[in-house]
C-alpha positions as CSV (number, residue, x, y, z in Angstrom):
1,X,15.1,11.1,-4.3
2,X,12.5,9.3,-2.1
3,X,13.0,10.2,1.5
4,X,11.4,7.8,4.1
5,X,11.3,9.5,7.1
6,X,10.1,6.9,10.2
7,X,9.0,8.1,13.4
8,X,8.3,5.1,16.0
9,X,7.7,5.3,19.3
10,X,10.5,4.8,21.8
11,X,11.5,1.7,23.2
12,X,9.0,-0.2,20.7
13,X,11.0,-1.5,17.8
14,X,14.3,-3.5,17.7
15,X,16.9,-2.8,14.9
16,X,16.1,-5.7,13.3
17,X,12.6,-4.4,13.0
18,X,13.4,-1.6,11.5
19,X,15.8,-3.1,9.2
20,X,13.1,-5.1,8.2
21,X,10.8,-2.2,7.7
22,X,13.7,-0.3,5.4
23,X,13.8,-3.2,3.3
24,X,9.8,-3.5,3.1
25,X,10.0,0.6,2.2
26,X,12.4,0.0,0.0
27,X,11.3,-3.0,-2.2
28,X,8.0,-1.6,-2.6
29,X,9.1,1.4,-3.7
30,X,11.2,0.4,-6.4
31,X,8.7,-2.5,-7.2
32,X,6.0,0.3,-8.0
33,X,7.9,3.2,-9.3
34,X,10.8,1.3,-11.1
35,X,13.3,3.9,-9.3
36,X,16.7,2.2,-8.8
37,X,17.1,0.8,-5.4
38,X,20.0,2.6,-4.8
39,X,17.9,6.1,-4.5
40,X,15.9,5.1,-1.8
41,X,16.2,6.6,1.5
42,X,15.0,5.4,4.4
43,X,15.7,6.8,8.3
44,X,14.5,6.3,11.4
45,X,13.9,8.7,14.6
46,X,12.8,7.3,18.2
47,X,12.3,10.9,19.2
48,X,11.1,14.0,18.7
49,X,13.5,16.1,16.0
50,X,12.5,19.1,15.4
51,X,15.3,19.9,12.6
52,X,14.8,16.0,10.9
53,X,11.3,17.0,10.6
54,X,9.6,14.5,13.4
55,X,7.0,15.6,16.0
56,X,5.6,13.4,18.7
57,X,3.5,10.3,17.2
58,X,-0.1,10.9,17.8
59,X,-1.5,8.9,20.7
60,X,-2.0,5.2,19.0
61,X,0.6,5.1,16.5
62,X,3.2,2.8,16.5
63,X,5.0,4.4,13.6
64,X,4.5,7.2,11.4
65,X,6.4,6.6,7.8
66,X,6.5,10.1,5.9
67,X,7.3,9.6,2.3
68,X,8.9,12.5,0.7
69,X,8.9,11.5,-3.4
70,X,9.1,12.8,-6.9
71,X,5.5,14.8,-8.1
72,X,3.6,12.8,-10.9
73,X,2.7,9.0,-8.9
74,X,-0.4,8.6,-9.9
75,X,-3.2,7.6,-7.0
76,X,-2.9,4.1,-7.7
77,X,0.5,4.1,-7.2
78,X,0.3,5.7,-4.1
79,X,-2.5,3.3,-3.2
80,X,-0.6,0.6,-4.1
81,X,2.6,1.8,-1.4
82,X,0.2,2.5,1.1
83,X,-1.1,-0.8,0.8
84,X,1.8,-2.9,0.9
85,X,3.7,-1.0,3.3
86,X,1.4,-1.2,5.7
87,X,1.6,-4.9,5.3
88,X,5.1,-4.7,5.5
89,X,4.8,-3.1,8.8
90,X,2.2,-4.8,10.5
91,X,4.4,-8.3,9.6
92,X,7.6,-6.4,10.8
93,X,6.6,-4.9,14.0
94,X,3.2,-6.9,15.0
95,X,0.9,-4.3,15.3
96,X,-2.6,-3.1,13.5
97,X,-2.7,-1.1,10.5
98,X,-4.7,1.3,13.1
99,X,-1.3,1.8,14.6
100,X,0.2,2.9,11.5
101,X,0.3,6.4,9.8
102,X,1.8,6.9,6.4
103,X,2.1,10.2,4.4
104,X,3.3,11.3,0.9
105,X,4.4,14.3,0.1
106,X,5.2,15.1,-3.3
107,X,8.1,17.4,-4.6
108,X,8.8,18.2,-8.3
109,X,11.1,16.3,-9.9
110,X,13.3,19.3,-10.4
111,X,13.8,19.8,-6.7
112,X,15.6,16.6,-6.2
113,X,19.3,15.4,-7.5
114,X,20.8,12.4,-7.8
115,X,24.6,11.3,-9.0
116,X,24.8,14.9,-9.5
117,X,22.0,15.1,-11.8
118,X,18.8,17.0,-11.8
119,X,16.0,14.2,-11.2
120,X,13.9,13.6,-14.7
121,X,9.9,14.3,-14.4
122,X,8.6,10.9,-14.2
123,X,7.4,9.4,-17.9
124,X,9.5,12.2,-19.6
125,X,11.8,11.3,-22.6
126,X,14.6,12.6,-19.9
127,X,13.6,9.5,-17.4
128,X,13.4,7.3,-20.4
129,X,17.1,8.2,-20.9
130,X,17.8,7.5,-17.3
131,X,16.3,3.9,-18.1
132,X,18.2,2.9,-20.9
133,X,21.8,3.8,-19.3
134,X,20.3,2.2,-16.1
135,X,20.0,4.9,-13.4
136,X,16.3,5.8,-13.5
C-alpha cells in the first residue's frame, strides 16, 4: 500500500537520482515498518499533475515526497522515515534538508489491497498471519 508520490522541480534531478531516491524511500520504509519490499510504491512527477495529485513545489523546495501509508505508524516511526529519508535525499540529490518537504498521510488499513487482499491493520493477529506466510 505505501504510495510515494515525488514532486521535484524540473530540470533538477537525473534518473539516476531519482532511482537512487526510490531505493532510499524504499529501504527505509520496509526497514521501519517491516512491509515487504515489494508493496512499495514510489513515482515521480517533474510537473504539475493535477489528476496524480502534484501542485507546483513551493518556492525553495527541491522535492516534495508525499507518503501515502497504512493508519497505525506510531510518531516515532514516522520520525524515524522523516529522518532517514531526508538523509537519503540530501546524499542523492545534494541539496539541504531546507530544500526538502515530506508528508504522510495516513489511510486505514482497510482502504488499501494488495495481491488481491484487503491490507491487515498493523499489529493485528490478521498482519501477524501475513508475517508467517511471508507477505506482510
Amino acid at each position: 500500500m505505501p504510495i510515494y508520490l515525488s514532486t521535484v522541480k524540473e530540470g533538477r534531478t537525473t534518473e539516476a537520482q531519482r532511482e537512487k531516491v526510490a531505493q532510499c524511500i524504499t529501504t527505509v520504509h520496509v526497514d521501519v515498518t517491516k512491509a515487504p519490499v515489494q508493496f512499495v510504491n514510489t513515482f515521480f512527477s517533474e510537473h504539475v499533475d493535477q489528476e496524480a495529485g502534484f501542485s507546483a513545489l513551493p518556492p525553495g523546495n527541491v522535492i516534495f515526497i508525499n507518503g501515502n501509508i497504512r493508519a497505525g505508524r506510531s510518531e516515532l516511526a514516522k520520525q524515524e522515515m522523516t529522518k532517514r529519508i531526508t538523509e537519503g535525499v540530501i546524499d542523492a540529490l545534494g541539496c539541504t534538508a531546507e530544500e526538502i518537504m515530506i508528508k504522510f498521510n495516513s489511510a486505514p488499513a482497510s482502504h488499501g489491497m494488495e495481491g488481491g487482499k484487503i491490507l491487515p491493520e498493523p499489529g493485528s493477529p490478521e498482519e501477524k498471519v501475513w508475517e508467517e506466510m511471508g507477505i506482510a
